[in-house]
Structures are given as C-alpha cells and as structure tokens.
N, C-alpha and C positions, 0 to 999 in steps of 0.2 A: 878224843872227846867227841858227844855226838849229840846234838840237841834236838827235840821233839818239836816237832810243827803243829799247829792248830788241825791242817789239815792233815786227810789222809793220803798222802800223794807217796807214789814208790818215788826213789831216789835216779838217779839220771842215768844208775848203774843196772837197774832194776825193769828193763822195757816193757817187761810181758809179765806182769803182776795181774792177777784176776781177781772175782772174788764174786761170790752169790749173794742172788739181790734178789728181794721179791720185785717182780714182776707184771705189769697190768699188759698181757695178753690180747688179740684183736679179738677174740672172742666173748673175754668176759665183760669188757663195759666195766669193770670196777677197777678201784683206785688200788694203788699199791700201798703196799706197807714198809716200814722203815724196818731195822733191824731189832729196834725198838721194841718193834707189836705194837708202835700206835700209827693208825690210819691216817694218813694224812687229808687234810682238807682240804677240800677244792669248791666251797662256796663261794657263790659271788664276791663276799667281802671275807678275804683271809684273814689270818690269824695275825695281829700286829705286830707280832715274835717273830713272825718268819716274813714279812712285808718290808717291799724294798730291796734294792741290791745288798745290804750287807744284811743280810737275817741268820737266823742261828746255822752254823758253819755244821754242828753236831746231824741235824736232820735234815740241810739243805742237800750237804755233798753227798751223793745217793752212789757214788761209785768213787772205790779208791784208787782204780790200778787204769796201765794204760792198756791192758790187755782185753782181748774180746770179752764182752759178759754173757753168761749162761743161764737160762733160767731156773730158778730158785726149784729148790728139790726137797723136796717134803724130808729125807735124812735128816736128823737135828744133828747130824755128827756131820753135814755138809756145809752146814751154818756157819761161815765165818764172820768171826766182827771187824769191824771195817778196820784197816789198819791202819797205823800212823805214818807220817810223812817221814822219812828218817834220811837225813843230810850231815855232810860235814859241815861244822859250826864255820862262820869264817875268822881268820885269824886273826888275831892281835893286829899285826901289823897290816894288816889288808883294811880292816875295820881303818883302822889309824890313818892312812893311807887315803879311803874314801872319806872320811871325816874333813881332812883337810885340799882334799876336792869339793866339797861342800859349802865350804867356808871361803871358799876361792873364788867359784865360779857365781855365789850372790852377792859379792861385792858390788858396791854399784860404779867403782873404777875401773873396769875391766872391759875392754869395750869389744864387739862383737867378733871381730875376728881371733882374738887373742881368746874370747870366751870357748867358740868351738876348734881353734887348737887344744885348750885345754881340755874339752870334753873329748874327742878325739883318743887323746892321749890316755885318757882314762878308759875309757871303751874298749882300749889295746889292752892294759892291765889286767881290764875282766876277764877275758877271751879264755874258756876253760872253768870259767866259776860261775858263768851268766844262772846258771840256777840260783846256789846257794846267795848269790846277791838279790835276783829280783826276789824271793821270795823272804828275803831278809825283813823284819819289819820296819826298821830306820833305813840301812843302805835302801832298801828298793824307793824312797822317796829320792833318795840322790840321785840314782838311775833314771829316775822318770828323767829330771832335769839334765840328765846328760843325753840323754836321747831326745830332748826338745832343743837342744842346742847346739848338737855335732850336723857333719854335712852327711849329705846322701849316703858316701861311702861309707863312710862310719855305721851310719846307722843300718844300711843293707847289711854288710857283714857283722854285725853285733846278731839280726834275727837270721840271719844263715849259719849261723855258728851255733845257735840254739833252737834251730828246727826242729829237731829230733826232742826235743822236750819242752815245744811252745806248749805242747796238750798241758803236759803238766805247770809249767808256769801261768798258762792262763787259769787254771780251775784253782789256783791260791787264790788264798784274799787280799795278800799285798803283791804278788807275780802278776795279777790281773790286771792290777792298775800300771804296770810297765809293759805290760804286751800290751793294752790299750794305748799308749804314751806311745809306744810304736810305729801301732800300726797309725797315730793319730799323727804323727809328725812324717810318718812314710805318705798319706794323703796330699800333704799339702807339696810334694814334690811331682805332682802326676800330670802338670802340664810344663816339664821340665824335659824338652825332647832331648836334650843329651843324655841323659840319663834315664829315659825310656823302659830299655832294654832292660838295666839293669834291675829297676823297682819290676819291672814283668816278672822277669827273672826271682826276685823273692818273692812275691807274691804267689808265683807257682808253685814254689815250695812248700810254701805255707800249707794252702792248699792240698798238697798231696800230703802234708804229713796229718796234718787235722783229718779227713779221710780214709785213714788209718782205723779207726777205729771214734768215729763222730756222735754215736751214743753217751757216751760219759759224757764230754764234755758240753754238748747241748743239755742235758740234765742237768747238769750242773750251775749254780745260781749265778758263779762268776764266770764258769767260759761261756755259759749263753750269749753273757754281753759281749766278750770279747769278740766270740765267731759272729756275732750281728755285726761290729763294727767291721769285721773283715769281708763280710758282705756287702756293705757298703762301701767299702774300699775299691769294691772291683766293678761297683756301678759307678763311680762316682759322685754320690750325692755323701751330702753329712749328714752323719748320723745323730745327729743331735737337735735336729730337726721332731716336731712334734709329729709327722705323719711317721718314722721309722724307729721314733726311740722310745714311742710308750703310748696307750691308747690312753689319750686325754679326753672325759669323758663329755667335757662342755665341747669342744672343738666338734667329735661325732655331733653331740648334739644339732649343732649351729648349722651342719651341714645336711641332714635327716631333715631340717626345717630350713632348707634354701635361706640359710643367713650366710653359708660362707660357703663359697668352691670348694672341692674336694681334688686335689693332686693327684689323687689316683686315676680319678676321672678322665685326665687328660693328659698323663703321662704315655704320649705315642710314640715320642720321637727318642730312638735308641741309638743316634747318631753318635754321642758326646761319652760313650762307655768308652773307659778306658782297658778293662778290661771284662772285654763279654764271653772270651771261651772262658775263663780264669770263671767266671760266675754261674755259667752252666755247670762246669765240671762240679761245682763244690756245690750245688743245688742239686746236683741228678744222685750224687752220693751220698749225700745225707740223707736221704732217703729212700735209698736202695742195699738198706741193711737186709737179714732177714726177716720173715714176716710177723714173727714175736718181736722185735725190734721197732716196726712200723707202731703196733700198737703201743707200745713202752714212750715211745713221742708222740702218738696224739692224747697219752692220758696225762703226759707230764706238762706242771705248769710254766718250767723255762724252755722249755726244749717247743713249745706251742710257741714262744713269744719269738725262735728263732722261724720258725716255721711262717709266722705272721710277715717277716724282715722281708725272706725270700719270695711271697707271694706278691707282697707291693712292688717290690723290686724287680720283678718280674712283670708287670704288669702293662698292658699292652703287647707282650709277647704272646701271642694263643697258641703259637707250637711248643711252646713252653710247658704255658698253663695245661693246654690239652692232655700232655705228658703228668704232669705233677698234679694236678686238684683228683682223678680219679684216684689215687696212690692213697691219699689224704684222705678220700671217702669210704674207703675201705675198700677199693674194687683191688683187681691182680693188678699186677706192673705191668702185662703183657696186654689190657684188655683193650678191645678197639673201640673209639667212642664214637657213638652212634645210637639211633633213636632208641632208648627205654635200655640204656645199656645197664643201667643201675639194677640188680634185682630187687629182690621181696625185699628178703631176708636183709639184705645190707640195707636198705632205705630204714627198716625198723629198728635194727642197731644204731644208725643216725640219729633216728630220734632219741636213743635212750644217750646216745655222746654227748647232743647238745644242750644237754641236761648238767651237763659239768661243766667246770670253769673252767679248766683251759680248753675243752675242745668246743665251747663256744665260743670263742673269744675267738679262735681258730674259724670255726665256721664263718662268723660277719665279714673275716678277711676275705674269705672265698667268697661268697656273695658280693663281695665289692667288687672284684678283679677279675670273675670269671667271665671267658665270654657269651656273647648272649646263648649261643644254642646249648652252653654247659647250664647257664643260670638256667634257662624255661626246661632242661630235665632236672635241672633238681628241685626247683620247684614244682614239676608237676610230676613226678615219682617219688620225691621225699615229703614236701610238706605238705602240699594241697592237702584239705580235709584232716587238718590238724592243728592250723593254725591259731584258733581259740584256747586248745588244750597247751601247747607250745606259750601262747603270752600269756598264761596264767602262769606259769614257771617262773621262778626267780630270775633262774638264768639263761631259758629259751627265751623268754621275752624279748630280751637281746637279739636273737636270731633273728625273731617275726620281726623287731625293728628295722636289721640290715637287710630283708628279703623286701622288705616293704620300701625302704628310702632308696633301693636298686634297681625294683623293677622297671625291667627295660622297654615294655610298651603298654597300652590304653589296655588290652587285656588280661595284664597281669592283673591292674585296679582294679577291673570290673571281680576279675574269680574274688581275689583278695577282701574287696568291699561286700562281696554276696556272705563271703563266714563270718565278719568285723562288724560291716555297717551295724550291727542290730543288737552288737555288744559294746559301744560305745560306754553304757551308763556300767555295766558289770567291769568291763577295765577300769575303770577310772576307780571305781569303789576297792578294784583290788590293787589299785596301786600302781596300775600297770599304764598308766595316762601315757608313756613315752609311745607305746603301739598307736595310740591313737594321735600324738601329733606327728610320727613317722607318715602315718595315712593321708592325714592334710595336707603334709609336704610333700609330696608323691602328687598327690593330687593336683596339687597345684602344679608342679614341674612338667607334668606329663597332660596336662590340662582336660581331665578328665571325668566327670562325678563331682566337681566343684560344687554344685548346690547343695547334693546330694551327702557330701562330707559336713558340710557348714549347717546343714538340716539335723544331721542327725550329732552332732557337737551341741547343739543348741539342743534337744530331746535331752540329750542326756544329763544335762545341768538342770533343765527350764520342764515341769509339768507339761499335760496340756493344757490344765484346767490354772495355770498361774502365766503372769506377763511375760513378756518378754524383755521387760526393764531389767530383770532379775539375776540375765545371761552372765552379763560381764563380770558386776559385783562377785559373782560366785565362781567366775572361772580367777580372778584376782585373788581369791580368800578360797581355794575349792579346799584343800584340808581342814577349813574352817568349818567350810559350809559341811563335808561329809559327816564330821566328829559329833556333829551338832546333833543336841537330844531331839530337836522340834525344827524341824526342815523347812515346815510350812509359814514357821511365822520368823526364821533367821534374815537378819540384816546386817546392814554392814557393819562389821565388828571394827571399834577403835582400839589401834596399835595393837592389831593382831598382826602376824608376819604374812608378809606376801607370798604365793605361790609361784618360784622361779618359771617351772613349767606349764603352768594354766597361763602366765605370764606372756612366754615368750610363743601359747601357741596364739592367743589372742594378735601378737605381733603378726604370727605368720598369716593369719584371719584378716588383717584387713589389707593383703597385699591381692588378696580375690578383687574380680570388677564387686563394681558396688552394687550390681542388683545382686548379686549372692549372699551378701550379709546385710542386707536391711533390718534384719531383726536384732544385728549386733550395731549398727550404726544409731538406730531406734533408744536400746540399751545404754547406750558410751554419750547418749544428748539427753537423756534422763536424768543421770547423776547430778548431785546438787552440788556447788560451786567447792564448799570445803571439799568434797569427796575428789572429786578434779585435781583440786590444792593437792590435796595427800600423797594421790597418786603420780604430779608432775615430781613433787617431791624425791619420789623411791626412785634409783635410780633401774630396777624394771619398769615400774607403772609410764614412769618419761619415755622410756621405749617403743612404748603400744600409742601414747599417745602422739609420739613424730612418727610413727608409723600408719596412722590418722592421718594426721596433717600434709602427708608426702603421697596417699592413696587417690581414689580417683573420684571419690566419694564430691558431694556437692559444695561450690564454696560459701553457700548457706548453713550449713552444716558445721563447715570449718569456723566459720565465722562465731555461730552459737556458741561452740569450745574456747574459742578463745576469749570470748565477749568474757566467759567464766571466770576465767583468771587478770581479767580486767584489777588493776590495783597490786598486785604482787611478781609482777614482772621484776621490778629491781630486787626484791629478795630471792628468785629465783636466778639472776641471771651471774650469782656470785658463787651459786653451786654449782657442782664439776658438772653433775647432769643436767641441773635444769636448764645451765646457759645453751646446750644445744635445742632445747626445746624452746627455747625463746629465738631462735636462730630460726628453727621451722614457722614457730607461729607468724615472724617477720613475715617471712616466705609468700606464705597461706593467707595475709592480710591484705588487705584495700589501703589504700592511699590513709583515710581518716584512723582505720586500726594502727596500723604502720606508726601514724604520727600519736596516738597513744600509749604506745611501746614506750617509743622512744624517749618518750616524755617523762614516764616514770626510770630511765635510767639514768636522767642525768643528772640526781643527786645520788647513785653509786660511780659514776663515773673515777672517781677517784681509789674506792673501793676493787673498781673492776679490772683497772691498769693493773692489779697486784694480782689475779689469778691467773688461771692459767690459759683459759678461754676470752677474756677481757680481752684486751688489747685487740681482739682478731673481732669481737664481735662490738667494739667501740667503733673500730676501722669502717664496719659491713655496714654499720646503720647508722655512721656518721653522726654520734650525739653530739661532737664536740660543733660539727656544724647548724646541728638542730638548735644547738643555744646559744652560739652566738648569734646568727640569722634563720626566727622559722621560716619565715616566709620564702626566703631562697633555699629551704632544706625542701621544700614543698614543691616548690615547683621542679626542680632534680628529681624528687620522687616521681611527678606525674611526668616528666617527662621519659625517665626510665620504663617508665610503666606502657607507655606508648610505641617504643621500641623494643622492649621486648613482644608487644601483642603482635609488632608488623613483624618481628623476627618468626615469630612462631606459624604466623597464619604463611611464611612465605618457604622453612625450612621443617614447619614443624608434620609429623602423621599428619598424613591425608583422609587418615580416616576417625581423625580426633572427634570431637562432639564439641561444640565450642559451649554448649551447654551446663557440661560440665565443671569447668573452673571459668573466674573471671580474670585470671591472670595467668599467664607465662607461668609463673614460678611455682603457684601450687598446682601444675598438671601432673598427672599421674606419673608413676614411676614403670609401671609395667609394660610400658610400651616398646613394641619392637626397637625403636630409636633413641629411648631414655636414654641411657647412657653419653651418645655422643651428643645431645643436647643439652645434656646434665654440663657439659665440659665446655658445649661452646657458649653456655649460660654465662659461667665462671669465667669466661675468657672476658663473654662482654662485660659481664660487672664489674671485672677488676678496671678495665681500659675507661669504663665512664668513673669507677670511682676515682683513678689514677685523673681521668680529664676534669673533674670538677674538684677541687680545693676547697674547702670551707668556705678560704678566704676571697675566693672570687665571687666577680659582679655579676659576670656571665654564667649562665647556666653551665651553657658547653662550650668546652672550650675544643681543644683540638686534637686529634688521632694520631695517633703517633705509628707509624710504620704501615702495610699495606694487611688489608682486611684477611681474614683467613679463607681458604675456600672451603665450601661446604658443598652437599650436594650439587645442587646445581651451577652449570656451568655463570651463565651470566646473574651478575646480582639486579634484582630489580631497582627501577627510577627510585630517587628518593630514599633510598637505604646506607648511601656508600656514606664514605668516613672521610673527611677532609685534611689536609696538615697543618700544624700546630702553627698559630700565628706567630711564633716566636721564628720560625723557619723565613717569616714573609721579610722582605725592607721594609724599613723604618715609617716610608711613606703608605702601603700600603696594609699596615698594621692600625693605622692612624685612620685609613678611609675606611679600615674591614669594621673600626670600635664602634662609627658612626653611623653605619649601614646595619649592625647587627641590630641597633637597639631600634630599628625600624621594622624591620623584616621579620621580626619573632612570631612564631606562630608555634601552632603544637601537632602540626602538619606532617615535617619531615625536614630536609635537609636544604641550608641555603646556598646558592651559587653566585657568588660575587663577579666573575666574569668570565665570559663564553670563552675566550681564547684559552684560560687557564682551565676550565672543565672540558674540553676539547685536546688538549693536550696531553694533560695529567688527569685522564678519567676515571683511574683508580684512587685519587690525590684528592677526593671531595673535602667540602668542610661540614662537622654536623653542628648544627646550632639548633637553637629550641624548638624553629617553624621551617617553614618552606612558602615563601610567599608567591601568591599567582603568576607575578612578571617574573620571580626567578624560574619556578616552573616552567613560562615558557620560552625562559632564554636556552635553558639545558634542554630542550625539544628542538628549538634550532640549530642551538649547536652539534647537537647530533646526527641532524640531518644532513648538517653540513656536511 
C-alpha cells in the first residue's frame, strides 16, 4: 500500500527526480509562472491565499524533485506536472507503537530523565523511516516532541541518519516543522563544549547536503524557513527574533525615525559564532548556482526572505558582503569591486527589480548592511536622479525609504534633499509620507538640513498665504485633511481617526533643537484645551505630546501645555497612555504646577493602585504624602528641586543654556550626556524618595550607602550625602533631632561635627539647609 502526500516530494528511493519549471531569468525582470498559467503576484500586499508560512501548498512548492532544475522549454511535450510525494504508508504497528510513545512521554508523571530515555528509545525505532514519520501528519507531531526531549546523541544521530533527505523533509508541511524542532533543539546545545564537535560535525552535514542542490528548497515556502533557521544556527542568534524572522513593518518604522536602535547597525563583534566557516560555506553556495539560477532567487518571494537572513547575518563582515551583495545586484561572481564597478545596463535592470516584491524587500537588506563604499556606488550609479520616480512606486518607495534612513554621510542628505526637498507636498498627496519621514530621520541622525527638512514638512501641509497654527492639526488628521473637498476652510475634525504616521513624524519633529521648529511649537500652543484633551487621550497624540514635554523647547511653553490640561489629570492618569504623560507633565512642572497635579490625583488614588501604571506613579509624586501632610510634600518638593539644579549646574552640559528650562527634569533629551543623566536622575529620585517617608517630620533624612561617581573626580562642598541617623548611638540621634530643626535652610547640606566630616568625608548628612557656622566648620575641618 502506498499513500499520496499533499506534497510533491520524490521518495527517499528517488534522489535525482527533476522536473521543468518556468523560470524568471537575470535577464528578463519578470515574474515566473506556475504550471498553472497563472502568474504569480508579487505586489507589496500579496495574496491572503498564499500569505504566511502555510499558504496553498498546490502553487507555493514551485519544485518537486531533489534533482538540478532546468529551464523551462517552450516543447509543451517538455511540460511536466509537478509530481506527487509517494512514500510507504507507515504501518500498523509502527503508528501503534508511536501512539503509545505519545501518550507516554506527555504524562505529566514522568520526570525528566526517564522522559528522554524514553524519547531516546523511540528515536532508535525510527532509524530507517525518519521520512515516512516526519512527514506523517500526526506521527510527525510526536517526533517534534521527541526531538525536544532526547539528549545531544539522540538527536545528532536522528539528523545524520536523515541527511540525505533533510531537502525533502524540510520542503513538507509537516517534515518542516520537525527539521525545525531539530534544528531548534540542536541550538540550544551550542554552548555545550563536550559535545562541540559533534553538533559541528551535524551541522556540516546539513550543510553540504542542502547545497546539493539549494534552489528548490530556498523556493520553497517551507524549506525557506527551515534553511533561515539553519542559518541562524551557525551564527548563533535565534531566530525568532524580529530582526531575522520577518520584516516587521512598525519596528523598520521606529527605526527609519530614530525611536528605536537597529541590530544590524552594530552587529560588529563576530567573536561568539559558533559556527562561522559552517556559515560562509552555506552563504557562498547558495548563491553560486548558475546564472539562470541567480535570477530564479532574486525574483522568488521565499528564496528573497533566505537571502535577507544571510545578509543581516552577515553583517559587519565586508569580505563577505563585498563577495555576495555584487552577485545579488546582478554583476558576475568573479567581478572586482571598485569605483563605478556597476554598469549601465545592470544599474537600469535594478531599477526595474526594485519595482517587485521580493527583490525590494531584498534590496532595503542591502542598503542596510552594505558597506559604506558599496552603499555611496549604489547610490550614486543606481539611484541618484531617480529617486522621485522610485518613491512614487508602490514598492520602490521602500527602497528610497532604506537608502534614505542609511545614508551614511552629510552628503548623501544634501544629493537626496536637492530631488525630495521640493517634493515634500506631492509624496505626502501620493501616499508616500514614509519617504518623507525617512528624510527627517536621516536628518536628524546625521545632523544635517534640520531647518531645511522642518521648513519644507511645514510647506507642504501649511500655504504661504495660511498660518502656521494649521501645521500640526493637519499633520495629526493629514488623511483627513488631504480627502477634504475645501482645504482652505478644513478644521479640526471630531472623532475622525488619527494619522499613525503624520503622528509619529511630528514626534520625531520635536526631538530637533527648538529654533528649527518654532512654527511647530507656535502650532502645538494654539490648540484649544479640549483639542490638547483629545489628543493626550489617543495613545499617538500622548506620544508627540511627551515628546514636547522631554524636548528643549522653553519651560514657558511647557508650562502653557500643561496649564491646558489643568482639571483632567486624574482621568488621564488611569489610562495606560495618558499616565505617562502625566508622568512627563510632573517632570516639566514648577513646584506650584507639580502641587496641582498632585492634587487632582488623590481622589483616583485608590482607582490608580489598581492599574498598571499607578502604583509606580502614586510612589513618583507621592499623593499619598501630599494628603496626608501638604505642607511637608511641599517643602520635599522645593527641596528636591534645589538639588537637582546644583546636580545639574555641577554634572550637567557645559554648554547647556540655563535659559532654556527651569528645572533639571524637563532639560532636553538630545544632549551629548542625556542618557547618563537620565540615570543618575533616577538614581537620585529614588534615594530622596526612599529618604523622605510620608510619614516623617524631617524633610531629609539620610543616605544610605556612598554617593555614585560621576564625571568628575571630587564632588563639590555642600553636595555630599550623609548616613542615615538610624546608623548614629542613641545619644547622638537625640542631639542630630535638636540641631536639625535649627540649622534648616535651603542652602545645602548640614555638618553636625568637624571630627565626623573629617573622618567620614564621604559619610555627610543631607538635610534641608546648610547653615553659615556649619559651612564653616567643614572649611576648617578640611583645612585641617
């Protein structure tokens, strides 16, 4: 008896099975055809039939056999149809046999070492059927589970016994999910140095039999995944990670507009590969088919997303890359790279590639990871003086995106900004707004054209002959505003849907210094208080607005924004977004704002304990001490307030503007030093809020442990942090209670005695003031 598989796979008996296939040639630039006669699609947004890892099995698997493929030959008597998988069924008792290994090993009495004896045992059983089982629809689920549970040995020799026919196990649709199970439980063995050798040892195998013939199955919907995760097996990282398992389109986003780091960016260090000849080999072969072959992977859309795997994975290698991105751009295998090494002819084929979906999608890879002297030739041989025509594309647009958030110096922006700048208002109308916040963000990173970006973003919403009030509302609502019959007289539309992307470039717009967007700061203080409301509301609009609040913009400014939302802080601070922005506006306030906040939360307070943000922002702004005592919440504030201005004016930029903000907290973010201020903010906030209790009398009480160092070596007079009176005897706890409440001032730090500040001169105490004689007992004492 012999049963028919969904797929078309030859049997294990069968190695060299062929079969003609149309073909998409390095020549022609077009798509190939199925056996069908229907062309397949390669638009940006595919077909939801064939979308995703298990999509129709009938027009995915585009090759049946493991043998070489040939190209398709106009003879209709050459024509073969793809053939079926044909296997022996497994038997009765084999079925029966894996059944009650099944039922065995998910017990949940069975504990771990008896589990992979058992599996073990069963994995000997297979030895000889490993086909017919992994590609079984039910057994090959048991198999997964016996290969996540057996030991090294087992599981090496289970994929050395099926080397010779991983090809075809992985291009099944249920054999693929056991060569993944595999290869996913052989990874987590690779810092296992006894057994080093031997996982080497399989994975070169792997390796050389996949290379065999690595067309089919990079085409193929399922071995694509599977040879990605075996490419990531021999770098090391998991593959299940969003930079190597799927191009996730918010993530690009986030990073095209400096919200979030890019891995590839700073993937230099190739120390920690476990196996890196193992990953050359299998990168130099796949694509060192013949040159009908090369074209056949850059037109196919799985055999692109293997192609992608290897390029990030490869990245920060340039003898690599040098080797492999010409190969991918259509030049010879053998060509040497060097100035204008690109021709005519191929740069213009280029641009008709990137005009399809998988080999754009292909291209943004290359642009991301190539090195700089590959990007500035293929930018100035391929795209230059096309750029307009390219982001008008559906799917070039894409390219101009990753050639624009890549460019690697000040003169790429200038070429880039001279064809863009002046088409601002015509992208945005066609849809293509992503080119233009790639541009900002580029701009911004590479600090270049900043005004000149922000002038012409502003043009292209804003007339000349209309305000500048106008900018924001319509970058907020821009699909709004476009659709709109009457342009000239549109306002702001109630519960119409926010624009994600006018959204988040706004966000990226107010991380510029503030003389570059004055006309958008102008704009974001015009809005009328509900409008404010709405937007702190949306969990976008709360984004642009603590992206306001965290900028470097005036704390006049800030203040006016906030003054807005005066009265609605406790219904905001119960929502998942808005409590961060009640968090920033704390931040960005004055002592009397501050105690306005606070005021309106503590009849949520009980409310607030129950989300998810509460608790941490109940802690931050202390309501539960603002209500029991204002007066002592008040003076903690002004006295934090005080210490942080001396922290700043002592650790903060030297080349701050003190002009700028009135406090420590809302200073700008974009400063060379943000970051580690950011941290030693948080360090001191926690330590004064940890030293002050609600429930205490004193302001401050005392420091626990010694100061952290920062920049500079000595900390100046009057800054250090003293030990906690609970550390002191009985008696002198007793004289420090009676002397504090003398000595307060809002000066700096008091010193109760010259021997103990002489001593322990890292060991100060901070209380509220620093009174004259103690001032200049710690001057003598120092001198001493």
């Amino acid at each position: 008896m012999v049963s028919i598989g969904l797929k078309g796979l030859p049997s294990r008996r069968h190695k060299s099975h062929s079969l003609s296939e149309d073909r998409l040639t390095p020549d022609e630039g077009t798509l190939s055809c199925n056996n069908g006669g229907r062309t397949r699609k390669m638009g940006r947004k595919g077909s939801k039939k064939n979308e995703g890892f298990h999509g129709d099995a009938s027009t995915e698997n585009r090759s049946g056999g493991a043998g070489k493929p040939r190209k398709f030959e106009t003879d209709n008597a050459a024509s073969v149809s793809e053939a079926s998988f044909v296997r022996k069924q497994v038997d009765p008792d084999t079925t029966k046999y894996f059944t009650e290994i099944s039922n065995a090993i998910e017990g949940t009495e069975v504990d771990f070492e008896e589990r992979s004896v058992i599996c073990g045992n069963a994995l000997e059983e297979a030895r000889g059927k490993e086909v017919e089982l992994a590609t079984d629809y039910i057994i090959s689920h048991t198999m997964q589970a016996l290969l996540e549970n057996c030991s090294v040995d087992h599981l090496c020799s289970f994929l050395q016994s099926c080397v010779y026919d991983f090809a075809h196990v992985s291009m099944d649709k249920s054999g693929s999910h056991v060569a993944e199970t595999a290869l996913k439980s052989l990874a987590r063995h690779l810092e296992d140095n006894e057994n080093h050798s031997l996982v080497e040892a399989t994975v070169s195998a792997l390796c050389e039999a996949i290379v065999v013939n690595p067309v089919d199955i990079m085409c193929n919907c399922y071995g694509s995944h599977v040879l990605r995760r075996l490419l990531c097996l021999c770098k090391g990282v998991p593959m299940d990670t969003l930079e190597f398992h799927t191009t996730n389109p918010s993530l690009v986003l986030a990073q095209r507009l400096n919200l979030r780091s890019s891995l590839l960016d700073g993937s230099k260090s190739q120390e920690n590969q476990p196996f890196p000849d193992q990953l050359k080999f299998l990168v130099t072969e796949i694509v060192n088919p013949s040159k009908a072959d090369v074209g056949i992977l850059l037109g196919d859309q799985y055999s692109s997303l293997v192609l992608q795997a290897a390029l990030k994975l490869l990245a920060g290698q340039d003898e690599e890359l040098f080797r492999l991105i010409p190969i991918l751009l259509g030049c010879p295998a053998d060509i040497v790279v060097e100035p204008n090494f690109i021709e005519g002819k191929v740069g213009k084929k280029i641009l008709r590639l990137v005009e399809e979906n998988a080999y754009s999608h292909l291209m943004e890879v290359i642009l991301a990871v190539a090195p700089d002297s590959l990007y500035n030739e293929i930018f100035m041989t391929v795209f230059k003086g096309s750029l307009f025509r390219m982001s008008s594309h559906r799917s070039g647009n894409f390219v101009v995106q990753a050639l624009v958030a890549h460019a690697r110096t000040q003169d790429h922006i200038k070429l880039i900004f001279e064809e863009l700048g002046s088409k601002f208002r015509n992208l945005i109308e066609l849809g293509r707004t992503g080119v233009v916040a790639a541009l900002i963000g580029a701009s911004q990173r590479l600090k270049i054209y900043e005004h000149k970006c922000c002038q012409a973003l502003a043009d292209a919403v804003c007339l000349a002959n209309e305000s500048s009030a106008c900018i924001v509302p319509r970058l907020f609502f821009l699909d709004n505003y476009l659709y709109s019959n009457d342009k000239a007289n549109w306002y702001w539309p109630n519960g119409a849907k926010m624009h994600v992307l006018g959204s988040l470039i706004l966000e990226s717009v107010f991380k510029f210094p503030s003389e570059h967007i004055q006309a958008y700061i102008t704009s974001l203080m015009s809005l009328e208080a509900n409008h404010v409301l709405e937007l702190t509301k949306h969990p976008a609009g709360a984004r642009v607005i603590e992206a306001f609040l965290v900028s470097n913009a005036s704390a006049k400014h800030k203040h006016k924004l906030i003054i807005k939302l005066q009265g609605h802080f406790g219904e905001l601070s119960v929502l998942n977004s808005g409590s961060y922005t009640v968090d920033k506006c704390f931040n960005a306030s004055n002592v009397s704002l501050r105690e306005k906040i606070v005021s309106e939360l503590v009849s949520y307070e009980t409310e607030l304990s129950k989300t998810r943000q509460g608790p941490y922002l109940l802690k931050k702004l202390d309501v539960t001490g603002f209500a029991r005592e204002p007066d002592q919440w008040r003076s903690r504030q002004t006295s934090k307030q005080s210490i942080y201005n001396e922290f700043y004016e002592a650790f903060g930029p030297k080349d701050a503007k003190p002009s700028r903000s009135e406090n420590f907290l809302s200073n700008t973010r974009p400063k060379p030093q943000a970051e580690n201020l950011k941290g030693m903010r948080e360090e001191i906030n926690s330590r004064l809020n940890s030293a002050f209790p609600s429930s205490s009398v004193s302001p401050f009480l005392a420091h626990q442990g010694k100061p952290k160092k920062s920049g500079n070596k000595h900390v100046p007079e009057g800054r250090g942090f003293a030990k906690d009176d609970e550390n002191l005897p009985k008696s002198k706890r007793h004289k420090t209670g009676k002397t504090s409440n003398s000595t307060e001032n809002t000066n700096g730090v008091e010193i109760h005695d010259e021997k103990s500040s002489t001593v322990k001169e890292k060991k100060r105490r901070r209380k509220d003031g620093l009174s004259k004689s103690s001032d200049k007992k710690l001057k003598a004492g120092n001198s001493d």
